[in-house]
C-alpha positions in Angstrom: 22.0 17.0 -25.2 18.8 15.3 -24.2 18.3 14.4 -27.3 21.5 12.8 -27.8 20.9 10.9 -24.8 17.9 9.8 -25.8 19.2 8.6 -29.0 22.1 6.8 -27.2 19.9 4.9 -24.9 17.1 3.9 -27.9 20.6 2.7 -30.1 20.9 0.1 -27.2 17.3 -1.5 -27.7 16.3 -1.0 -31.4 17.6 0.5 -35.2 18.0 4.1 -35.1 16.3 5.6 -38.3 19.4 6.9 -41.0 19.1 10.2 -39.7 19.4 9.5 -36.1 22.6 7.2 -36.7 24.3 9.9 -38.2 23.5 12.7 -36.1 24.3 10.1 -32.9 27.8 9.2 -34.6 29.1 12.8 -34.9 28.2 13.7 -31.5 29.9 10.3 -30.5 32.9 11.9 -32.6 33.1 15.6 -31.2 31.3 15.3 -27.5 33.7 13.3 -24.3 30.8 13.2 -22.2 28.4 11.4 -24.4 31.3 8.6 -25.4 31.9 8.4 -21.4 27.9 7.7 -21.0 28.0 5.3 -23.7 30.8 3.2 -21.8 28.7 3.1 -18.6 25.2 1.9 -19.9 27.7 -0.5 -22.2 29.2 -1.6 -18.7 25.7 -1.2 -16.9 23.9 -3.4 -19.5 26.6 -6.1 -19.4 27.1 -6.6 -15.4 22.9 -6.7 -15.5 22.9 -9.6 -17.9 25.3 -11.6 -16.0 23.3 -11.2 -12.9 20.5 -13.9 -11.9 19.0 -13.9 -8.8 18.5 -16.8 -7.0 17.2 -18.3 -3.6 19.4 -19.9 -0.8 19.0 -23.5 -1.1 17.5 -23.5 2.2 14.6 -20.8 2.0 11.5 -22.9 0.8 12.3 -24.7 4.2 12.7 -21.2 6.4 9.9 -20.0 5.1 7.6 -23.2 5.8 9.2 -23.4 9.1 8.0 -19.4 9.5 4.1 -20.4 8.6 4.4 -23.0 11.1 4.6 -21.3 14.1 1.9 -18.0 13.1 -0.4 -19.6 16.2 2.5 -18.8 18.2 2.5 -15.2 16.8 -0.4 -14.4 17.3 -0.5 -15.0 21.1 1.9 -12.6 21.3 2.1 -8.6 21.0 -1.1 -6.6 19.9 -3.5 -9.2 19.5 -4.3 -10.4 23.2 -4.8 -6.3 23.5 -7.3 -6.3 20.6 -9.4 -9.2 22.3 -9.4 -7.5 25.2 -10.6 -4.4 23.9 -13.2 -6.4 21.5 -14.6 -7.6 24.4 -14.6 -4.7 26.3 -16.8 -3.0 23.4 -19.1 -6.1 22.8 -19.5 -5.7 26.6 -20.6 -2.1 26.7 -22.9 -2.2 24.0 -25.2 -4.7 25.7 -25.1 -2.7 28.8 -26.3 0.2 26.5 -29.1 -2.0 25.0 -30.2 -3.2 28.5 -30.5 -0.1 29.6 -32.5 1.5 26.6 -34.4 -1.7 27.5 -35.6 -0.8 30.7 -35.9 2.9 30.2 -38.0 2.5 27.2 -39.5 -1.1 27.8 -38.6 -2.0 23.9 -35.4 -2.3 22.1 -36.3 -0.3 18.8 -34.7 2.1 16.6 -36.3 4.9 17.9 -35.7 3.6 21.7 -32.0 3.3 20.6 -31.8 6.6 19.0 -33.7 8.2 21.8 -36.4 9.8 19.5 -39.9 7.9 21.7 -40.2 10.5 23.6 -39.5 13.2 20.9 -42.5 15.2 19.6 -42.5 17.3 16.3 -42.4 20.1 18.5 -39.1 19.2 20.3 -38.0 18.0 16.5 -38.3 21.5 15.2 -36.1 22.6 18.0 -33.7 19.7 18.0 -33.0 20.6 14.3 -32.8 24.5 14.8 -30.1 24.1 17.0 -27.9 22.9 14.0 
């Protein structure tokens, strides 16, 4: 019955080869179900054609109006929150950095990583631990 289906559906679009007309008629002929799907795609297919979408005749304006006000937006919400929190972040990691600063009295990978005061004695056992 897939097949049949399948046969239906391509007669629609394009030719069906000789064989496949045939074989499609008779089941068109002896099968209810298969005439009843033929009159809903036929029904389908012509309600889609006569459809065409279109926009209100006031939605280019809407939608400028819309971009208009984004600032407005923006103030609004999550976005003060995220400043905040940006802040807050910027805020901490130069407190970190003037700290390794004056604990290290340089600003240096190593300083930052905390590896100036780490010997390859203290590296072997830093690395056995994982």
């Amino acid at each position: 019955m897939d097949e049949l289906k399948e046969l239906l559906i391509r007669s629609f679009d394009e030719t069906l080869l000789p064989g496949e007309a045939e074989k499609l008629e008779k089941a068109l002929l002896h099968s209810e179900e298969l005439r009843r799907e033929k009159k809903e795609l036929e029904d389908m297919r012509r309600l889609l054609s006569e459809f065409s979408p279109s926009f209100d005749s006031d939605f280019s304006q809407s939608v400028l109006e819309k971009t208009a006000h984004i600032d407005e937006a923006t103030d609004t919400g999550l976005y003060p929150l995220f400043k905040r929190f940006a802040l807050g972040a910027v805020a901490a990691i130069v407190l970190l950095l003037v700290s390794v600063y004056f604990t290290d009295g340089t600003i240096s990978t190593d300083a930052v990583l905390g590896l100036t005061d780490l010997t390859s004695d203290n590296l072997l056992l830093a690395l056995s631990t994982f």
